[in-house]
N, C-alpha and C positions, 0 to 999 in steps of 0.2 A: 249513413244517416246525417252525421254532419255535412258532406256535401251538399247531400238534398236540401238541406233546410235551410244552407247559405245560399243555393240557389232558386229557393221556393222566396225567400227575400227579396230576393232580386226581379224574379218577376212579378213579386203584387206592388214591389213600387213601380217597376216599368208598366205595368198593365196599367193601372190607375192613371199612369202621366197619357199613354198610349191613346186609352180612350180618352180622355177630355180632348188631348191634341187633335185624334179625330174628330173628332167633334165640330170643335172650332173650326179644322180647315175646311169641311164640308160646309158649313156656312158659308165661310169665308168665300171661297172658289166657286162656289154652287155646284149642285147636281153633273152640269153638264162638263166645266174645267175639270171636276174632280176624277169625272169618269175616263177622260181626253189623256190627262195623267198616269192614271194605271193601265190604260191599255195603249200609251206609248213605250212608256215603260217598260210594259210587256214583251215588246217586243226585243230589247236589251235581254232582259231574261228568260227571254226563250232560246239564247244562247247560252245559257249558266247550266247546259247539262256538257259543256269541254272544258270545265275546270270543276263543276261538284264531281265528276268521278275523280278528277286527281287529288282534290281536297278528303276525299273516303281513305283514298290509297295513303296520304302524308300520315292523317289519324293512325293507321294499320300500323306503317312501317314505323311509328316514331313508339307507338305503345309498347309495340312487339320489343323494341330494341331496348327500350325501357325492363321490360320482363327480364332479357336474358342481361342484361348487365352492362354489355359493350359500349363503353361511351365513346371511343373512336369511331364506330358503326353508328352510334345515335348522330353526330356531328357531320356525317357524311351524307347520311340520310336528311338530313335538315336542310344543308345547302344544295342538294341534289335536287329537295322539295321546291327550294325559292329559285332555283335555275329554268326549273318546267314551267313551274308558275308564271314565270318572267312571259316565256315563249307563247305561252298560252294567251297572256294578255294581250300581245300582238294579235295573236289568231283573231280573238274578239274582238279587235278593233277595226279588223281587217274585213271583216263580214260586216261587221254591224256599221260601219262607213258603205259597203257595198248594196249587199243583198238587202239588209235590213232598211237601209234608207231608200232604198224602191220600192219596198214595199209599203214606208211611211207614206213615202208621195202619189202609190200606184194604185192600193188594195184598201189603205184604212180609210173608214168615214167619219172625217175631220169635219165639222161647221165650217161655214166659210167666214171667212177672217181670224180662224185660230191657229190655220196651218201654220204661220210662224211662231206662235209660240209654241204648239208640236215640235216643231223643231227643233227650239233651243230645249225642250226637257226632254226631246230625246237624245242631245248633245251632252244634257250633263248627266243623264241616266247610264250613258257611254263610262265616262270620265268616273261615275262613283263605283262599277261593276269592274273596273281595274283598277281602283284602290283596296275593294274588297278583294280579288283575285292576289294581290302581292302580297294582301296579312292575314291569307289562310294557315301557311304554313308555321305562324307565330299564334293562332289561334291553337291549333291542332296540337304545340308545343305547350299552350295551357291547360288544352283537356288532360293529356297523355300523363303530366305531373300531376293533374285531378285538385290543381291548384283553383278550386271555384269563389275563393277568394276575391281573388282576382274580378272576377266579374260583377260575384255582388260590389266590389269599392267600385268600380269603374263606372258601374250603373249612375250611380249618386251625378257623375258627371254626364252621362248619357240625357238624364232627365233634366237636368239644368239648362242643357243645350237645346234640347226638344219644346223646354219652357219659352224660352229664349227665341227659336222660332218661329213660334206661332205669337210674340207679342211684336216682333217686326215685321211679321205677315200685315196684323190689323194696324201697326201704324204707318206705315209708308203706303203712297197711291199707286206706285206702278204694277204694271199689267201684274197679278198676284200669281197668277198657273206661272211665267218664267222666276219671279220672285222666289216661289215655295220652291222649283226644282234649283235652283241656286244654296239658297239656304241650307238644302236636306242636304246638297251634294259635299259644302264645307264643314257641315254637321260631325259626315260620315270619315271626311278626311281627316280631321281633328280626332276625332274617335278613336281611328285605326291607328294613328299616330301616337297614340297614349299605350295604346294594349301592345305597341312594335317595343318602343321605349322600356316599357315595364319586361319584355322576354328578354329582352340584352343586357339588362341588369340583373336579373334571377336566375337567368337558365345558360348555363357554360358553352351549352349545343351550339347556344344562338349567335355565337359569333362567324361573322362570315368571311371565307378566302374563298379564291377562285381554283375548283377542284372538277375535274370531270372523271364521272366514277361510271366506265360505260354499264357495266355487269348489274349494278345496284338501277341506273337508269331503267334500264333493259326492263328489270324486274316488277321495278313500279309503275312503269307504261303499262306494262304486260296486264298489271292486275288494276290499274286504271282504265286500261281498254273497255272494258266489260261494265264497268262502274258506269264509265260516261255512256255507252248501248243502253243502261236503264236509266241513268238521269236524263240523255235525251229522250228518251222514250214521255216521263216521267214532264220534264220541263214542255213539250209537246204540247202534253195533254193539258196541264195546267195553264199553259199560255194561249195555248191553240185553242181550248173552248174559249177567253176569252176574245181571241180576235173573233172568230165565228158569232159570238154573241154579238158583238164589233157590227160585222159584215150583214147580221140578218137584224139587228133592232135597235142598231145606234147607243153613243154614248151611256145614255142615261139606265139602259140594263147592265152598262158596264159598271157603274155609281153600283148597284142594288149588287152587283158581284163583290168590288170593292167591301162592301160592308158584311157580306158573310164572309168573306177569306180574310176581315179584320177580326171577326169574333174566333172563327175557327184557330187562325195560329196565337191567340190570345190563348183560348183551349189547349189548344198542341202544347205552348209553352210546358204546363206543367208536367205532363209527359215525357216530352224532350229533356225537359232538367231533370227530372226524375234516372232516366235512360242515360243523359248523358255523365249521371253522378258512377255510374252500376257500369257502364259498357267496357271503360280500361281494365274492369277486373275483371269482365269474360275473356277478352282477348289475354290477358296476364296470368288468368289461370290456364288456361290452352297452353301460352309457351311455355310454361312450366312440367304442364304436362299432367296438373290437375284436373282429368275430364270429368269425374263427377260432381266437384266442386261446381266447375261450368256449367251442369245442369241445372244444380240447383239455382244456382243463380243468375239462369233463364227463366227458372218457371216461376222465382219470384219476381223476378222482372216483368214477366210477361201479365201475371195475375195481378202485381199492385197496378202496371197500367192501366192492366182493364178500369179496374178496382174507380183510380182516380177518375179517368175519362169519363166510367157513369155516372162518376157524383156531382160530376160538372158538368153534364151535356145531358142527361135524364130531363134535370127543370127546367134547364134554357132550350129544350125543345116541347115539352108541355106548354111554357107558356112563352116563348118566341116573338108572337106579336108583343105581349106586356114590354118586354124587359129594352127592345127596338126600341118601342115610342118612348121610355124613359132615357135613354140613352140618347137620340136624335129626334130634331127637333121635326124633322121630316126623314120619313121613311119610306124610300126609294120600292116602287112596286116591283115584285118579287124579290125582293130582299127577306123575307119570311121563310117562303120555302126554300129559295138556298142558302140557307143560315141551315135548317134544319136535317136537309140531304149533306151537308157537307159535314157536320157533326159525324152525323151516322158513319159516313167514309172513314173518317177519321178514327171512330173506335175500331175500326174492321183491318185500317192499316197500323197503326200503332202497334196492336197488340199482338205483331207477328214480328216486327220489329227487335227484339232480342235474337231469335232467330238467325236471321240476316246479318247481325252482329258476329255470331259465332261462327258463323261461314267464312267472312268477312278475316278472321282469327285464320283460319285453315288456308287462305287464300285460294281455294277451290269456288271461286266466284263465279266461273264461264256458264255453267246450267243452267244457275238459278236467277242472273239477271238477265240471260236470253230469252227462257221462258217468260218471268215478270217482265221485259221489256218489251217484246213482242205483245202481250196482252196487253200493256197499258198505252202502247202505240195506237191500239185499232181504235181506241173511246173517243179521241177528236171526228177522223173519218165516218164513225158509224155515227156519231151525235150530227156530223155536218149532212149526211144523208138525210139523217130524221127530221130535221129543218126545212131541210130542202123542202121533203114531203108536208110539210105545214107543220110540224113539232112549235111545242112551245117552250120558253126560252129554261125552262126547270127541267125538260126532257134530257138536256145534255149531262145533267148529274143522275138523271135516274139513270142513266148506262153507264157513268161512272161507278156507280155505283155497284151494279150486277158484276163490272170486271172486276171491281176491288174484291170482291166473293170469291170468284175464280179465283184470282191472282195469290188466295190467300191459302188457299187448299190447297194450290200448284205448289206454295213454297214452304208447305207444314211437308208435302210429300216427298220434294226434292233434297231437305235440309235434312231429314232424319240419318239414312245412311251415312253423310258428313260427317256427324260431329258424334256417331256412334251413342245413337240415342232410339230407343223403343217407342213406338208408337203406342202402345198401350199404355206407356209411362207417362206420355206428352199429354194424351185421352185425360190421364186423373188426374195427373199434375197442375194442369192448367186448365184444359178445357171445360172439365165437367165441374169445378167451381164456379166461372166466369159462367156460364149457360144458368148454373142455380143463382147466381148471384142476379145475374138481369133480369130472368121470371119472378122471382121475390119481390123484387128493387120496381116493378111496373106496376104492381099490384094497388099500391095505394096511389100514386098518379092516375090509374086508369077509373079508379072509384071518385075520386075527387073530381077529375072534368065530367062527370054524370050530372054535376048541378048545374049546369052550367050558367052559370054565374060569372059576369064579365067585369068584377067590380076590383078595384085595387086593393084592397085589402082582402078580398079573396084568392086574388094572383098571391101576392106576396105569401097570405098562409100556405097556400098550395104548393109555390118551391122550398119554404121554409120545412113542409113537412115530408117532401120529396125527399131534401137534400138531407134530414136524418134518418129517413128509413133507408134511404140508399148507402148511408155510413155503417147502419147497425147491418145489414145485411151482408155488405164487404167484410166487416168483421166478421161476422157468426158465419157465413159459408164462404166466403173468399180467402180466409187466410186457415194456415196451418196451424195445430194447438200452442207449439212451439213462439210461435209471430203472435199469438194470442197475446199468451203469458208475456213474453218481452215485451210487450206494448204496455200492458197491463201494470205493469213494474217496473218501464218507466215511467208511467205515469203517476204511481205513486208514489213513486221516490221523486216527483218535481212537488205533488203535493205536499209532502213531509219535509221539502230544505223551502218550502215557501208557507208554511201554516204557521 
């Protein structure tokens, strides 16, 4: 609880700096530079599924090693982490110099006279995704201590910087799209340079000699293998609809994409911090060898996500167009519905998410990200088919969509046997709250747009009333009597040391 709540801090100051920064730069850049950006970009990180599976794997091995005690095995494990890492960066630099820049010059539809600034923000898009790739392994060394500390102080400087940005964006003339990618990219160095500093001061692991441990490498390629088969899978789909979107309607759908995957991981945030407060103590109860301990704190996991998710994406998809036009001053067409289809994904992947975690613990990862990996590979291919056919540019998430269905039922089914867990247990534990919870939770949103009445103050009462029948409903059927009471009694034990 205290983590969450140092890290719930953390994101509603980042969120708030988040969005005005967007904001701004979207003026700033216009529509079209803005969109030029992200799906340059793009294509950088549609390489980031050859180090998000090793960055899974460093998380694993350093938590694990954490568990049983071994701080010669954590120390090894950690420079073994920044040795791969290293290698890896190469790799990245080596594609994305190659393939990736033929296909900036060959397949993307660039405006003419922007190609060169394309270029340099795909140059320094380069340069910032191997900055991030060398301080994973000192990230993973802050989760694994669950020190979130750490990140809510470092925020304070995050947003400073971010501030700082966007006020040298609108005072200097030059071309702003090479300017902004410049900026973000010394942003991100200085960043990561702060969070390196702060692990080699607190964490004894983090000291580094030159060690080659082949047996322990072996191990964590082995279970990094599989990881990167679903992050690239996974980075694909994500990057891959947007080139497609790219290839078939031009920048400016890429703008209206941009701004639902800015609201979307703005949403995610509080899940992931949520998850990432809760996940070292699945994996730490496993090596221990506490399996029912683990369960339970899957199924809480799994039901406060839900819990959160619908308290936050219920209103912002009732009213979607409102909350757009208050936020930006112009709102990029289709930017509505996939603001709203991307939501909906996102409550359907989350909340399988603990799960995956616990596997994650067992290291028995081959199944269940071949399966998941295979299914979220085909959503680019099949959306680029339905284009072809004359599909419109939302069509590509509604098939995202349907996989994320599958994908989810394929890994409630594959993970059970794993972690020696009952399906009928999973059924009451989680599901069949989360199912009463969102039947409840729609009931007065669906009565409400019956007026229909498109007035601001009827918006605003509308998610105002959303967002506390969605609360009281998470309470009354989403949690256990037990998480009742504790709730209940801290809460009035903050009212009795503050009355």
């Amino acid at each position: 609880m205290k983590n969450t709540t140092l890290l719930y801090i953390r994101m509603a100051f980042m969120m708030c700096i988040s969005l005005y920064t967007s904001r701004v730069v979207l003026q700033t850049l216009g529509v079209e530079d803005y969109g030029i950006y992200d799906v340059v970009g793009g294509v950088v990180i549609l390489l980031s599924f050859i180090y998000d599976g090793m960055t899974t794997s460093t998380l694993r091995f350093l938590t694990f090693e954490l568990g049983t005690g071994d701080k010669k095995r954590l120390n090894e494990t950690f420079i073994t982490s920044l040795n791969i890492h290293f290698l890896i960066s190469l790799l990245v630099v080596a594609l994305a110099e190659t393939v990736g820049l033929w296909f900036l010059y060959n397949k993307m539809l660039i405006p003419p006279g922007r190609m060169t600034a394309a270029f340099w923000c795909y140059q320094l898009s380069i340069f910032t995704a191997v900055v991030n790739i060398m301080s994973y392994p000192y990230n993973a060394v802050i989760l694994a201590h669950e020190r979130m500390s750490a990140f809510a102080y470092i925020t304070i400087l995050d947003a400073v910087l971010k501030l700082l940005l966007v006020y040298l964006l609108l005072v200097f003339s030059y071309d702003r799209l090479i300017l902004y990618a410049i900026l973000f990219a010394g942003e991100k160095l200085l960043l990561r340079s702060v969070y390196n500093i702060y692990c080699k001061h607190h964490f004894e692991e983090c000291s580094y000699r030159w060690t080659y441990n082949k047996s322990l490498s072996q191990e964590m390629l082995s279970f990094a293998g599989w990881n990167i088969w679903g992050n690239m899978a996974y980075a694909f789909c994500t990057q891959g609809l947007n080139i497609i979107l790219n290839m078939f309607f031009g920048p400016v759908v890429n703008a209206a994409r941009a701004v639902a995957v800015q609201v979307e991981s703005a949403v995610s945030r509080f899940a992931t911090n949520f998850q990432m407060a809760i996940n070292p103590q699945i994996t730490k109860t496993y090596a221990s060898g506490q399996i029912k301990e683990m369960h339970k704190l899957i199924f809480r996991s799994s039901r406060f996500t839900f819990c959160i998710l619908l308290i936050l994406c219920l209103p912002l998809i009732v009213e979607t167009p409102f909350i757009l036009s208050l936020w930006l001053k112009d709102v990029p067409e289709h930017a509505v519905i996939f603001v709203r289809l991307l939501l909906i994904i996102l409550i359907v992947q989350q909340h399988a998410n603990p799960l995956t975690t616990a596997v994650a613990a067992t290291g028995k990862v081959r199944k269940i990200e071949f399966v998941n990996g295979a299914l979220v590979l085909a959503i680019t291919p099949l959306s680029y088919i339905i284009l072809k056919l004359g599909g419109l540019p939302w069509h590509v998430y509604a098939v995202h969509l349907c996989i994320a269905i599958v994908a989810l039922g394929a890994r409630i089914h594959i993970t059970m046997p794993l972690i020696s867990m009952k399906f009928g247990e999973y059924i009451h534990s989680d599901v069949k709250p989360c199912v009463l919870v969102l039947l409840l939770s729609m009931i007065l949103p669906c009565i409400l747009k019956q007026a229909s009445c498109s007035s601001w103050g009827f918006a605003i009462l509308t998610i105002t009333l959303t967002v506390i029948s969605t609360i009281v409903m998470s309470f009354v059927a989403g949690l256990k009597s037990e998480e009742q009471h504790l709730i209940l009694s801290k809460m009035k034990s903050y009212a009795t040391a503050h009355s």
